[in-house]
N, CA, C and O atoms as a DFTB+ gen file, in Angstrom:
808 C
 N C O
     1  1      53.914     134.160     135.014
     2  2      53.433     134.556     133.689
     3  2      54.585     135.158     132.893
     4  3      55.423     135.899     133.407
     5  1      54.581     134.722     131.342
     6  2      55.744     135.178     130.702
     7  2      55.068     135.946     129.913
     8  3      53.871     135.817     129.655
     9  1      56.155     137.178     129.294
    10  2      55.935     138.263     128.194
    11  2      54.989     137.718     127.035
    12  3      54.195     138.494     126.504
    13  1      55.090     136.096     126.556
    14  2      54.637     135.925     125.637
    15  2      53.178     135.658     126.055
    16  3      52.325     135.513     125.179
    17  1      52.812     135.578     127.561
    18  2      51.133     135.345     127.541
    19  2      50.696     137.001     127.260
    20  3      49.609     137.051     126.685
    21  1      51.215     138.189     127.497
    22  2      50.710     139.333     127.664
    23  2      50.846     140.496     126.661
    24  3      50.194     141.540     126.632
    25  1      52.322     139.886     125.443
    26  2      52.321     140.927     124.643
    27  2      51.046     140.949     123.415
    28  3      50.147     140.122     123.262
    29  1      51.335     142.238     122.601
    30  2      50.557     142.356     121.338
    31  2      51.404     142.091     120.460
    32  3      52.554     142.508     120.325
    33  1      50.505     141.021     119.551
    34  2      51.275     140.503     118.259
    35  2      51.158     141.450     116.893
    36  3      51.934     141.694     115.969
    37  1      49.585     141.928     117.277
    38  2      49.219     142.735     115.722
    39  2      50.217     143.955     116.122
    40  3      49.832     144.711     117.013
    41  1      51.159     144.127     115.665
    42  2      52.056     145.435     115.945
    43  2      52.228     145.983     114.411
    44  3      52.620     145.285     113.476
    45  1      51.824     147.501     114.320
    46  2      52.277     148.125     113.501
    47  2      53.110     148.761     113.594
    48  3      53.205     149.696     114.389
    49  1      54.437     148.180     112.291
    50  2      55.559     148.933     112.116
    51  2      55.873     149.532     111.019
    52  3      55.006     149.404     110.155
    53  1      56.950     150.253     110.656
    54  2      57.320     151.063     109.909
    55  2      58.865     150.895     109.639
    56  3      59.777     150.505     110.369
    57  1      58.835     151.318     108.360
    58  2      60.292     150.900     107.498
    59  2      61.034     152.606     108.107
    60  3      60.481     153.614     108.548
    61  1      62.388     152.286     107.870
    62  2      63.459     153.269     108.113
    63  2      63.046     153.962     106.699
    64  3      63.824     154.894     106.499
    65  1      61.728     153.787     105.240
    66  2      61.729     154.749     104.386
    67  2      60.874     155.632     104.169
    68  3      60.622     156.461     103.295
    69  1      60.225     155.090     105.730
    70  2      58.555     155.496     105.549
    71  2      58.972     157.151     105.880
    72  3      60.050     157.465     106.385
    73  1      58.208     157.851     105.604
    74  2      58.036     159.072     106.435
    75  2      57.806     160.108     107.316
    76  3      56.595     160.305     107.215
    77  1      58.198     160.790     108.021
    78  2      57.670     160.912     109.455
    79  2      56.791     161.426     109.651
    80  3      56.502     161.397     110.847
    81  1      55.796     162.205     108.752
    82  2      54.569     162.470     108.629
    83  2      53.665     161.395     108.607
    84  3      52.828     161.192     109.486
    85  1      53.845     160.655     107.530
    86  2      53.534     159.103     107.635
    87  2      53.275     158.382     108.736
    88  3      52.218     157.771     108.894
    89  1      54.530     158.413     109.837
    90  2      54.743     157.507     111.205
    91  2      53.400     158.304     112.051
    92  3      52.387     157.820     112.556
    93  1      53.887     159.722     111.952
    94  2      52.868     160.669     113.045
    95  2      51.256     160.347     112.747
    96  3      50.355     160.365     113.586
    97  1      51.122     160.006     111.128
    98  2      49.553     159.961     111.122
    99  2      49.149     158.448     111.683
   100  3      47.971     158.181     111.919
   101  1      50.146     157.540     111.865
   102  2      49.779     155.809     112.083
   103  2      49.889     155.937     113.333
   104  3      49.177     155.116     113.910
   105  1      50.496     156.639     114.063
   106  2      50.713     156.879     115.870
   107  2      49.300     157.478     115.868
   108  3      48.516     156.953     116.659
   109  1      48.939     158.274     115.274
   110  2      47.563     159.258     115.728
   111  2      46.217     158.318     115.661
   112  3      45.211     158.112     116.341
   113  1      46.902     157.802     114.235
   114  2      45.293     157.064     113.791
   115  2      44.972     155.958     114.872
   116  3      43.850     155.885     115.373
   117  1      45.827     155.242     115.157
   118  2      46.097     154.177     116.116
   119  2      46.135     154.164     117.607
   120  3      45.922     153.169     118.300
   121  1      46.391     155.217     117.987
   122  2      46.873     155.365     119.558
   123  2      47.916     155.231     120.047
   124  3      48.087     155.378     121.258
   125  1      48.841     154.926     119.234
   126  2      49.918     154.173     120.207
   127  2      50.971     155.612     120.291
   128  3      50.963     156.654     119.636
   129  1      51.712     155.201     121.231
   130  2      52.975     156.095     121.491
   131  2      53.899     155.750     120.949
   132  3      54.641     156.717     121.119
   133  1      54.526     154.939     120.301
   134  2      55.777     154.217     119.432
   135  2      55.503     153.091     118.680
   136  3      54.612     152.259     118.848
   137  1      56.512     153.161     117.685
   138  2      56.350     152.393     115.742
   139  2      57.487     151.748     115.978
   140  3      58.479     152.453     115.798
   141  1      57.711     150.577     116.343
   142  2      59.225     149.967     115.863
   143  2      59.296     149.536     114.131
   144  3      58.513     149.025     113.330
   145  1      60.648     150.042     114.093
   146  2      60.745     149.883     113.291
   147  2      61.636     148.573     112.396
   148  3      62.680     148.101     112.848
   149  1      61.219     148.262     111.511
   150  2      61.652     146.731     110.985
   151  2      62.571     146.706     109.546
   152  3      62.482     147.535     108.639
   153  1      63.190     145.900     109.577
   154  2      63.951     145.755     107.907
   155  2      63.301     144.903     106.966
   156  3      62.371     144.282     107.480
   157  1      63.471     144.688     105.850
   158  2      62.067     143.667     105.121
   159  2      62.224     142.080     105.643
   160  3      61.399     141.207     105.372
   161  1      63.341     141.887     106.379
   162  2      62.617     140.382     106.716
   163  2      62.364     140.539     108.421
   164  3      62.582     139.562     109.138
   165  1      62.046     141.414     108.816
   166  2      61.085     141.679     110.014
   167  2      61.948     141.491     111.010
   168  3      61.459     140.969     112.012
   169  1      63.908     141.945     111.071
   170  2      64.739     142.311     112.454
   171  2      64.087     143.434     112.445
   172  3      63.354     143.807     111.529
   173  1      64.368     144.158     113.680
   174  2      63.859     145.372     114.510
   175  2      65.482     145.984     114.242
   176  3      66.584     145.448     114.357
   177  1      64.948     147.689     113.737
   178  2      66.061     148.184     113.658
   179  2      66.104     149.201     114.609
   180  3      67.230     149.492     115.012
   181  1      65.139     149.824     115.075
   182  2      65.028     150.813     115.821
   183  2      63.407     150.971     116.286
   184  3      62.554     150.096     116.439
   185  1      63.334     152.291     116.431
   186  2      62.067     152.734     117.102
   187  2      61.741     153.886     117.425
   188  3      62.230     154.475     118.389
   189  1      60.777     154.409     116.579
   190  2      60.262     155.425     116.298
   191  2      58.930     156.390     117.857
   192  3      57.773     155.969     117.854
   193  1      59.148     157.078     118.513
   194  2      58.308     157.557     119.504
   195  2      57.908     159.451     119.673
   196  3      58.375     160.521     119.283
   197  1      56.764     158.946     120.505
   198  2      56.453     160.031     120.917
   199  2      57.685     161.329     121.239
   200  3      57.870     162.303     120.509
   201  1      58.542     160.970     122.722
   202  2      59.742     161.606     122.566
   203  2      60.313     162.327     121.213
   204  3      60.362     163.546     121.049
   205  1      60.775     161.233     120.187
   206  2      61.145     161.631     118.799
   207  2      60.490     162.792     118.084
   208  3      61.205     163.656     117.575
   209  1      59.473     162.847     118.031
   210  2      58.532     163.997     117.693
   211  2      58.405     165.221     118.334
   212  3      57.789     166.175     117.860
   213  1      58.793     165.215     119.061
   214  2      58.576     165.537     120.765
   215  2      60.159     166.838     120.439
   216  3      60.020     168.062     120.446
   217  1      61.359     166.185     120.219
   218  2      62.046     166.350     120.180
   219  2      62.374     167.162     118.421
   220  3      63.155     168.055     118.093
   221  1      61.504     166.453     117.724
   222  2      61.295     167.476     116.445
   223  2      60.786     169.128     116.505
   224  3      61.334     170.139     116.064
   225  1      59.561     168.949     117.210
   226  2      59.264     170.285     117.783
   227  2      59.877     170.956     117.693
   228  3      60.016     171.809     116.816
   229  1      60.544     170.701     118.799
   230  2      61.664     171.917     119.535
   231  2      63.034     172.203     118.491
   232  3      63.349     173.341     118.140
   233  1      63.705     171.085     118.110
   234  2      64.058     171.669     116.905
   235  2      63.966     172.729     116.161
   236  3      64.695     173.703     115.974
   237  1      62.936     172.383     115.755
   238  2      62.094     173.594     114.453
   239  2      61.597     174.497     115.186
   240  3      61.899     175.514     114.561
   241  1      61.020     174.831     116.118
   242  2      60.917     176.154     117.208
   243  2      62.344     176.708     116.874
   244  3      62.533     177.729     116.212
   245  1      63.386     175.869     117.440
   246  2      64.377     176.600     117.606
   247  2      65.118     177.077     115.901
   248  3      66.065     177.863     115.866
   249  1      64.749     176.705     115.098
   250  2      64.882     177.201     113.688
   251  2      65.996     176.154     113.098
   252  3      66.817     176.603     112.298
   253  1      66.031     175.258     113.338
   254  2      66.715     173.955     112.651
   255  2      65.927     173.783     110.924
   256  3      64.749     173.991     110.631
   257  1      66.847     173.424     110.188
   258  2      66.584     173.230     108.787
   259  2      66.830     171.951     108.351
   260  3      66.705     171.701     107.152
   261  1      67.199     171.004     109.223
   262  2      67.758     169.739     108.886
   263  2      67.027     168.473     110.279
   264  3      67.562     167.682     111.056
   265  1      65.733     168.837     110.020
   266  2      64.678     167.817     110.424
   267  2      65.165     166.394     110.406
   268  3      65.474     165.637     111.326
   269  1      65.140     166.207     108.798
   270  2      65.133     164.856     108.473
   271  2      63.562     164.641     107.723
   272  3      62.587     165.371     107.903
   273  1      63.638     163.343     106.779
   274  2      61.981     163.700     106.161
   275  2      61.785     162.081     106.140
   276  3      60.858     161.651     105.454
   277  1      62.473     161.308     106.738
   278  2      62.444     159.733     106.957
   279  2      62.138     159.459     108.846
   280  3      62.293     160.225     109.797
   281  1      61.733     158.256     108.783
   282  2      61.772     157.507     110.178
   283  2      63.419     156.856     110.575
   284  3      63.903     156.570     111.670
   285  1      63.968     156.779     109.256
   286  2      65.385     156.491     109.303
   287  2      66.214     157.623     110.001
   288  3      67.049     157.283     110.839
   289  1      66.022     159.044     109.685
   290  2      66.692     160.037     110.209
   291  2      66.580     160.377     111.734
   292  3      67.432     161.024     112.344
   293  1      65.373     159.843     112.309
   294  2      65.113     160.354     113.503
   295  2      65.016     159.261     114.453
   296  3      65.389     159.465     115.608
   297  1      64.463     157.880     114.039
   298  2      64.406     157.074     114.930
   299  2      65.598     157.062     115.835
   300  3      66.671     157.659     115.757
   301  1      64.980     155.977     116.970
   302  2      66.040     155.710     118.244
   303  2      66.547     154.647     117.737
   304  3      65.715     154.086     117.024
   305  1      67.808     153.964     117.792
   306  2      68.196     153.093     117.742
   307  2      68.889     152.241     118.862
   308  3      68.612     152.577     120.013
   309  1      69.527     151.460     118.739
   310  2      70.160     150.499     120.662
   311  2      68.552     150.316     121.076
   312  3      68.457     150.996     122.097
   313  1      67.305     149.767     120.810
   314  2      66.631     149.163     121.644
   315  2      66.349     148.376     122.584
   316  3      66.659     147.194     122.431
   317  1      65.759     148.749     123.685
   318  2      65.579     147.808     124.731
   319  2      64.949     146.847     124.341
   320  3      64.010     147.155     123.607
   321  1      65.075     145.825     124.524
   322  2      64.432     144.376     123.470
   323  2      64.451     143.586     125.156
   324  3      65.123     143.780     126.169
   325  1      63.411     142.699     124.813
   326  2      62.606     141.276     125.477
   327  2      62.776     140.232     124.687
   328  3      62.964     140.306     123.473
   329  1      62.707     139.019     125.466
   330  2      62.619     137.817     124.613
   331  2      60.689     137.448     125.133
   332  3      59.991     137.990     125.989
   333  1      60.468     136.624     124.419
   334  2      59.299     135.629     124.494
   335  2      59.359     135.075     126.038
   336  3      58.213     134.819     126.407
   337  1      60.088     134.876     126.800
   338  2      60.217     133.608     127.377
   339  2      60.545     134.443     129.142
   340  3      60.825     133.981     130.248
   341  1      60.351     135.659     128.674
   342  2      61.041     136.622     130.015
   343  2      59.775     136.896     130.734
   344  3      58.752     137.323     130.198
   345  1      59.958     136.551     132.285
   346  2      59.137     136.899     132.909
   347  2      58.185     138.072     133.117
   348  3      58.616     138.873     133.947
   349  1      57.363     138.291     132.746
   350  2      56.539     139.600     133.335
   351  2      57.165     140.593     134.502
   352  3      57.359     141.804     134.391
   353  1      57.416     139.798     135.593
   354  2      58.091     140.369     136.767
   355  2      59.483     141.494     136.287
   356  3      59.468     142.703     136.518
   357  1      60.804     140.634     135.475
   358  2      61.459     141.308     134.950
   359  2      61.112     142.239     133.666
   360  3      61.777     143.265     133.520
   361  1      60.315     141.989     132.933
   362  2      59.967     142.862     131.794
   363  2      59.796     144.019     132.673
   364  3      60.590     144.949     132.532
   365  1      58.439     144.137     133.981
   366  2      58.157     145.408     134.199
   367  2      59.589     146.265     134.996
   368  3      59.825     147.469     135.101
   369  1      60.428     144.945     135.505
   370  2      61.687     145.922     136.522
   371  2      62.427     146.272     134.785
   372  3      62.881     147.381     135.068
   373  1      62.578     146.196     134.208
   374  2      62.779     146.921     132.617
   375  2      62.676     148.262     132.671
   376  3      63.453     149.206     132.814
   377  1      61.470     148.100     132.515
   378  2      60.628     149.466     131.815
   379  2      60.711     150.603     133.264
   380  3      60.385     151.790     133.260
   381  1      61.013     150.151     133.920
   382  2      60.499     151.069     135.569
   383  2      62.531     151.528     135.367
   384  3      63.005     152.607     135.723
   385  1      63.073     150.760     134.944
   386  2      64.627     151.184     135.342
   387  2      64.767     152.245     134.213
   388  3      65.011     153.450     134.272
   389  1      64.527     151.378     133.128
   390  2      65.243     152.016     132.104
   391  2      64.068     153.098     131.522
   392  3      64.265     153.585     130.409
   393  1      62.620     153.541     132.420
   394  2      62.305     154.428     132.090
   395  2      61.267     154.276     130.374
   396  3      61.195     154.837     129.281
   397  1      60.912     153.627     130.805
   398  2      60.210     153.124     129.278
   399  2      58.992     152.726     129.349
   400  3      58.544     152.033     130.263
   401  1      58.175     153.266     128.085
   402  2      56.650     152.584     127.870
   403  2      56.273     151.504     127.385
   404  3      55.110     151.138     127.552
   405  1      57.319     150.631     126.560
   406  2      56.858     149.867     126.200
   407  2      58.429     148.993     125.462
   408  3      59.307     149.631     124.881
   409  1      58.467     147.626     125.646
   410  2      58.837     146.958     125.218
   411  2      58.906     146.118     123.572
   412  3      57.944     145.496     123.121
   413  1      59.922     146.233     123.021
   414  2      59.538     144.895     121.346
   415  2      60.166     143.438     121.908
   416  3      61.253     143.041     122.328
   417  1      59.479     143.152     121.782
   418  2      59.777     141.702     121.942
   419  2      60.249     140.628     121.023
   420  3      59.379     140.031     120.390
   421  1      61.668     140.247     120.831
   422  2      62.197     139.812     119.829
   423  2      62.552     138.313     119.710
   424  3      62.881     137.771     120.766
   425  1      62.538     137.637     118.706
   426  2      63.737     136.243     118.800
   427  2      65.048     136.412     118.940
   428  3      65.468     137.565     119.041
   429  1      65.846     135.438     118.971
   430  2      67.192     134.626     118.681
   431  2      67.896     135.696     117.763
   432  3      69.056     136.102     117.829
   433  1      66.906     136.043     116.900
   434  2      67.522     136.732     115.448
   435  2      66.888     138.159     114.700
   436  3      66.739     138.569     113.549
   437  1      66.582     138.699     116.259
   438  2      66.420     140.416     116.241
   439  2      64.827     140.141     115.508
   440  3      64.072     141.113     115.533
   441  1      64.402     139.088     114.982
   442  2      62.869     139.104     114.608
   443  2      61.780     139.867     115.125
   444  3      61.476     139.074     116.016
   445  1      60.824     140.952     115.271
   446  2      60.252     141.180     116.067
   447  2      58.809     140.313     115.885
   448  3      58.173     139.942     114.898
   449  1      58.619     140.184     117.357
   450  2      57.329     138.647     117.850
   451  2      56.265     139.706     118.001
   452  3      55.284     139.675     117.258
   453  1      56.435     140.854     119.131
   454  2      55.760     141.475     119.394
   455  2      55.962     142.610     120.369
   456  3      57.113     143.019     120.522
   457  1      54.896     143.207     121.100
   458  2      55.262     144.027     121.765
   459  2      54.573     144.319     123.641
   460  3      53.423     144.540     124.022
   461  1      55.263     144.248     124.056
   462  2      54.577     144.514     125.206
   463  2      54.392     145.873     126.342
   464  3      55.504     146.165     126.781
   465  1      53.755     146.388     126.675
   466  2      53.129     147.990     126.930
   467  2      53.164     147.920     128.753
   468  3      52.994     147.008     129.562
   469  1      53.400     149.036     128.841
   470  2      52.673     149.325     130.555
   471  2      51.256     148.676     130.625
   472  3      50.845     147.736     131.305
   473  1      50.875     149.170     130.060
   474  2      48.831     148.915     129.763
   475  2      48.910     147.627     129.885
   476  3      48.172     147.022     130.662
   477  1      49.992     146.910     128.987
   478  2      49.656     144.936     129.387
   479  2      50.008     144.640     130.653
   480  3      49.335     143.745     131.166
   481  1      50.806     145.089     131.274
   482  2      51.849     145.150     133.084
   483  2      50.186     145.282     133.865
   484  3      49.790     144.488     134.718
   485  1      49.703     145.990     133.549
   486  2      49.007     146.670     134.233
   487  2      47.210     145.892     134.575
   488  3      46.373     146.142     135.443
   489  1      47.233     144.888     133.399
   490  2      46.451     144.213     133.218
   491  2      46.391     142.844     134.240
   492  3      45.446     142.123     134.560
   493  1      47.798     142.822     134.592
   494  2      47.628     141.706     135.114
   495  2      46.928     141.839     136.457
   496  3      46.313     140.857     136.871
   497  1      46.960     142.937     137.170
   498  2      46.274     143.418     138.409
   499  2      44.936     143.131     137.969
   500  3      44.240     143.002     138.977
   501  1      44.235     142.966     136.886
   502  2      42.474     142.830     136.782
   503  2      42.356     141.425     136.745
   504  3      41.233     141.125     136.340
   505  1      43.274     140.127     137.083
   506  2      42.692     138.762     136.932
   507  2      41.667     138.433     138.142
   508  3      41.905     138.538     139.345
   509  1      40.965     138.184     137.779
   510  2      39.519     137.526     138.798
   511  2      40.148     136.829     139.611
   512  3      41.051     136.021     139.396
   513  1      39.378     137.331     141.149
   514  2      39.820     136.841     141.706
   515  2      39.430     135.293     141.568
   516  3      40.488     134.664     141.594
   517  1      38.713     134.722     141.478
   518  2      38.333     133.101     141.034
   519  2      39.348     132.505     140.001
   520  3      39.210     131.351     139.598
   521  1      40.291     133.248     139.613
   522  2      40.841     132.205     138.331
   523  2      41.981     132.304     139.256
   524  3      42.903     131.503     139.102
   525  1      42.050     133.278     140.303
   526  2      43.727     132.841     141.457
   527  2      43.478     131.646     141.840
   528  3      44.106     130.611     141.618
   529  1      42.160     131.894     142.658
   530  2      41.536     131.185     143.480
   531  2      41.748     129.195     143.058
   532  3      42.371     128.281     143.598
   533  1      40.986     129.286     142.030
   534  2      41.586     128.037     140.905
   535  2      42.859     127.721     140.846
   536  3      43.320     126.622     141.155
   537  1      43.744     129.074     140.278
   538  2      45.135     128.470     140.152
   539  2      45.865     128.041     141.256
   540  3      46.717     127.189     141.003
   541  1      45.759     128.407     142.429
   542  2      45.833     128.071     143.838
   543  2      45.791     126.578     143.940
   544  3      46.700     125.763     144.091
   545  1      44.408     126.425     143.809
   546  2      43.883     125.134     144.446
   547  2      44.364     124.178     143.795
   548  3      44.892     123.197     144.317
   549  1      44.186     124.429     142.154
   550  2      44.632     123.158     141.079
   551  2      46.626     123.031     140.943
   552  3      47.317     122.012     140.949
   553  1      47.000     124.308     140.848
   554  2      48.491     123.971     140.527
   555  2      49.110     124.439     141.690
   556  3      50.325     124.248     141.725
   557  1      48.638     124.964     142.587
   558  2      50.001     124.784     144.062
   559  2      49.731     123.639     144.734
   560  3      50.461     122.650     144.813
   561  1      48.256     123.862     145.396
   562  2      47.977     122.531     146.611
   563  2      47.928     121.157     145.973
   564  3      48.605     120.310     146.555
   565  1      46.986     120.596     144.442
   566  2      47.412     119.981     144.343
   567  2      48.644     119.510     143.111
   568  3      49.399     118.606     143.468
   569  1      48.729     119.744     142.545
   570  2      50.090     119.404     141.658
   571  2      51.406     119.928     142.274
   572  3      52.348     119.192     141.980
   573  1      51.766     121.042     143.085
   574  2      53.294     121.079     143.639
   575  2      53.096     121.010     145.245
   576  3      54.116     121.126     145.924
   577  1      51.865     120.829     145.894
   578  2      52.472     119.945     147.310
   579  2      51.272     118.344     147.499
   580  3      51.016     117.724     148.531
   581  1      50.831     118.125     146.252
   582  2      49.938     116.570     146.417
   583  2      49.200     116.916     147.473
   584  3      49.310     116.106     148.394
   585  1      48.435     117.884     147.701
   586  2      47.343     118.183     148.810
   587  2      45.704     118.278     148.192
   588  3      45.380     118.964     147.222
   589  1      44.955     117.580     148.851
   590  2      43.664     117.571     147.979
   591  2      43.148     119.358     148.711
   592  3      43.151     119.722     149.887
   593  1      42.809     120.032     147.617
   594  2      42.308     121.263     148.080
   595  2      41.197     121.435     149.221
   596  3      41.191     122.252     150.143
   597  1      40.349     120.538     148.939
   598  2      39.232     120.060     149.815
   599  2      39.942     120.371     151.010
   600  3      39.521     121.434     151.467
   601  1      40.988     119.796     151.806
   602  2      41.445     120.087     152.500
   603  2      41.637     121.667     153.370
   604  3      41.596     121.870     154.584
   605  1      41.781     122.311     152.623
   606  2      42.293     123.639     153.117
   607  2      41.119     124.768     152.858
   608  3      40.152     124.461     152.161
   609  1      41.215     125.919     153.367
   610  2      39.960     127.030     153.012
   611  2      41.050     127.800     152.389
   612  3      42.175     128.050     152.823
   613  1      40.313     128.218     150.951
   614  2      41.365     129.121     150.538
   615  2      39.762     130.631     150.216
   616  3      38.537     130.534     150.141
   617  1      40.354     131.344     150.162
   618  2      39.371     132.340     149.876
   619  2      40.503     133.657     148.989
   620  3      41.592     133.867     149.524
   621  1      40.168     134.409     147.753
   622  2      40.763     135.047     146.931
   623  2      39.932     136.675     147.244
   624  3      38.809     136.543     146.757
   625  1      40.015     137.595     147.634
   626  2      38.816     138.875     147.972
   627  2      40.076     140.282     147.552
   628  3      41.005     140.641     148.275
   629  1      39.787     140.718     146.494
   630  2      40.391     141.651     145.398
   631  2      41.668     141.707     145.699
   632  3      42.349     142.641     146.122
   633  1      42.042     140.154     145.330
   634  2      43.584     139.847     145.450
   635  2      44.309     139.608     146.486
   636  3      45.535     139.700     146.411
   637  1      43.649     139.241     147.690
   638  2      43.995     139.328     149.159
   639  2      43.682     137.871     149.043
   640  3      42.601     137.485     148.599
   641  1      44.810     136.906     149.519
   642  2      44.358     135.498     149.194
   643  2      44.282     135.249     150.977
   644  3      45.181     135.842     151.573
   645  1      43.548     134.640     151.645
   646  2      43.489     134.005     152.864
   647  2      43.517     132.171     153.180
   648  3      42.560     131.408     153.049
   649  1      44.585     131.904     153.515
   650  2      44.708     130.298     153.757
   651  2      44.240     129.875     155.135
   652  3      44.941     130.444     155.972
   653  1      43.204     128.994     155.769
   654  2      42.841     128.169     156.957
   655  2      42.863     127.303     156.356
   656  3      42.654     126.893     155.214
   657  1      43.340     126.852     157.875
   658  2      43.070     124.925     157.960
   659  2      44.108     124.085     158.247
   660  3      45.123     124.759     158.426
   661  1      44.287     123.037     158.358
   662  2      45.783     122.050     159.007
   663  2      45.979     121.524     157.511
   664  3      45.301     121.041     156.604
   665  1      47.773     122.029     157.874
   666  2      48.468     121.409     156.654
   667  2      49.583     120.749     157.024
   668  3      50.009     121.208     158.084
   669  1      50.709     119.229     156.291
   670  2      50.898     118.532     156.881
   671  2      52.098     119.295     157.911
   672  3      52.148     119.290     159.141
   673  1      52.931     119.875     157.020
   674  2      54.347     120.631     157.415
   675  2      54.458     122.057     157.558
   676  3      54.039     122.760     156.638
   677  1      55.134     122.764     158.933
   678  2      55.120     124.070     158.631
   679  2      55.958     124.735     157.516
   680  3      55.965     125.897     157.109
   681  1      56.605     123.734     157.176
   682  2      57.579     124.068     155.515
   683  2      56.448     123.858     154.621
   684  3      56.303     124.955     154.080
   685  1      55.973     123.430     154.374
   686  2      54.368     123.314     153.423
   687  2      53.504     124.584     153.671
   688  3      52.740     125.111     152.863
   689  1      53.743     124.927     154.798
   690  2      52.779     126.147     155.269
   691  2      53.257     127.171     154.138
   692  3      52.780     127.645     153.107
   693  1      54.711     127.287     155.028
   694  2      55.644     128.391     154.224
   695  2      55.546     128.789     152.485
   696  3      55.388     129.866     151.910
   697  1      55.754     127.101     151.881
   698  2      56.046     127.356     150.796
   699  2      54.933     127.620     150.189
   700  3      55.081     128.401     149.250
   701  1      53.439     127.117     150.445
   702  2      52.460     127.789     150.001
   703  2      51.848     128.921     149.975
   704  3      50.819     129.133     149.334
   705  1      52.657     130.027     150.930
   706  2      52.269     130.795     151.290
   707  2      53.055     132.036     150.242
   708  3      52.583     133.125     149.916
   709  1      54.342     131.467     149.882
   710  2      55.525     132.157     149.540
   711  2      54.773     131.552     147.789
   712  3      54.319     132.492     147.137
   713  1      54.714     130.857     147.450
   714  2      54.595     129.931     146.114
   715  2      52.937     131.487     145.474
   716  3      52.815     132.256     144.520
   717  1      52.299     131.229     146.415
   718  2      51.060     132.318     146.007
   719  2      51.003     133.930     145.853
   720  3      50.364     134.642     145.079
   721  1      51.879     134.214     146.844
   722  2      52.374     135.476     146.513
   723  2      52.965     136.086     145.779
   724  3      53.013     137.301     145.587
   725  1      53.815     134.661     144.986
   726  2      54.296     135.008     143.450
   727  2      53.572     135.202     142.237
   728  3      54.127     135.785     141.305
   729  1      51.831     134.584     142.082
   730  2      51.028     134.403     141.463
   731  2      50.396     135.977     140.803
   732  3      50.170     136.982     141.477
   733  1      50.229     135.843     139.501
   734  2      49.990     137.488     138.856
   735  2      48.493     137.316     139.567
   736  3      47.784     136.335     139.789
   737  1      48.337     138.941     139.851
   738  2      46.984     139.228     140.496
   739  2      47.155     139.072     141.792
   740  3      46.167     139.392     142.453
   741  1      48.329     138.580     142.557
   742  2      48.051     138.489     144.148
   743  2      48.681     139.588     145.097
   744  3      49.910     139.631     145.053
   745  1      48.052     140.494     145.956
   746  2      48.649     141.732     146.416
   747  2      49.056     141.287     147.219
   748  3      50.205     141.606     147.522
   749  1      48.187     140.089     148.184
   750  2      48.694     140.013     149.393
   751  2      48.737     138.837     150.099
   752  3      49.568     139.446     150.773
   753  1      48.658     137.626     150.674
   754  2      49.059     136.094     151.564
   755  2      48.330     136.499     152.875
   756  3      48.969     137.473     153.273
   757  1      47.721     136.350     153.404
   758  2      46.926     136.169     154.445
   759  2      47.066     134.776     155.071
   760  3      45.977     134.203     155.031
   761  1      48.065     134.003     155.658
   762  2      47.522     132.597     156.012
   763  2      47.643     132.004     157.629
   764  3      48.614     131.657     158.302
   765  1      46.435     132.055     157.854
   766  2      46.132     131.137     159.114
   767  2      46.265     129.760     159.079
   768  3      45.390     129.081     159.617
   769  1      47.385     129.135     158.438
   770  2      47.317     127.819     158.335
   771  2      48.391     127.376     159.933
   772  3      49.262     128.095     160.423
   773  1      47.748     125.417     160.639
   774  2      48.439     124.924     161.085
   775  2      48.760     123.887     160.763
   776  3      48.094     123.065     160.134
   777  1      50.013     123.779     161.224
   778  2      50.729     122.384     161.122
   779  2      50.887     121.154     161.663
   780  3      51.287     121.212     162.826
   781  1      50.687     119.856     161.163
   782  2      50.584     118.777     162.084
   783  2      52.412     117.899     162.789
   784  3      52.745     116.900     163.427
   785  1      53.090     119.125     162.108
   786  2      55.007     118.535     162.093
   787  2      55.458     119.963     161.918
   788  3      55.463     120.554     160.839
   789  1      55.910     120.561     163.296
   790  2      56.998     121.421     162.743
   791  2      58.120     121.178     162.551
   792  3      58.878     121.029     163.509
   793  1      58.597     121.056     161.143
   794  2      60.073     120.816     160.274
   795  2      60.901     122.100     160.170
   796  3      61.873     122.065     159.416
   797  1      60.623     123.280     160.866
   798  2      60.753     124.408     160.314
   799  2      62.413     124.441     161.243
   800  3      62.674     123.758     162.234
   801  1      63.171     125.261     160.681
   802  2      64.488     125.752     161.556
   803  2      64.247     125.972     162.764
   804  3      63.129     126.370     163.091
   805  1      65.145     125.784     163.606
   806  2      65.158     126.139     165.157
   807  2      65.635     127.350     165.357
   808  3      65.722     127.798     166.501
């Protein structure tokens, strides 16, 4: 699964003229924890967050007079940016390294597409187990090893996939076994499968 099946497109952003009272009431009204921010033909210039505010506070506790009264003055800039086309897998080793809630997801030409969140990462753990179960049967067994599913017992039980039954090669075993465990929603490979040819290394 790629970034572009999981991000949010409706993203509200904010200009470097908006105001940071402004930003704070569209974070509040909205929910979100961060506003990227855009130039008028929609590159991403930065990004406006919780932190940022966060970091205003304390400021002004500490008796600072030079706030700033723009999203321009305070935003983050150097964003961590995604493409469309980037795996889920790496998006989340992203956000887990570099410590982050959420991803903008950009084109070729700093465009922002959209955005993608922990909360979407996190989603992918709720796919039914029946639509693994499906994707299993229809695009591993038969479209990448030409095996009629009929063939095999597959069973999907809150992401715990279990394989029985004779399959032709123990390299077929393997790779189906390895091929499913890559699948979003799968915790775990369970497979009792045998083989009618072991091809496997000595």
């Amino acid at each position: 699964m790629q970034v572009v099946d999981l991000m949010t497109t409706d993203v509200i952003t904010v200009s470097r003229e908006t105001g940071i009272r402004d930003a704070a009431r569209l974070m509040f009204r909205n929910r979100v924890s961060g506003l990227p921010v855009t130039s008028p033909d929609g590159s991403l210039v930065g990004i406006i967050t919780e932190a940022d505010f966060l970091r205003l506070e304390v400021e002004r506790q500490e008796g600072s007079t030079d706030l700033g009264e723009t999203v321009g003055d305070v935003m983050s800039d150097g964003v961590v940016t995604t493409g469309p086309d980037t795996e889920v897998y790496d998006a989340a080793k992203m956000m887990t390294f570099q410590d982050i809630k959420r991803l903008p997801v950009v084109d070729e030409d700093s465009r922002l597409l959209g955005i993608i969140s922990r909360a979407d990462i996190v989603s992918v753990f709720t796919r039914p187990d029946d639509v693994i179960e499906d994707e299993i049967r229809e695009d591993l067994i038969r479209r990448v090893l030409f095996i009629d599913p009929d063939e095999l017992d597959v069973t999907v039980t809150n992401g715990v996939v279990t394989f029985v039954g004779e399959i032709g090669t123990r390299n077929e075993a393997r790779l189906l076994a390895e091929l499913a465990t890559r699948l979003d929603g799968v915790l775990h490979v369970e497979s009792n499968l045998v083989w009618r040819l072991d091809d496997g290394d000595e």
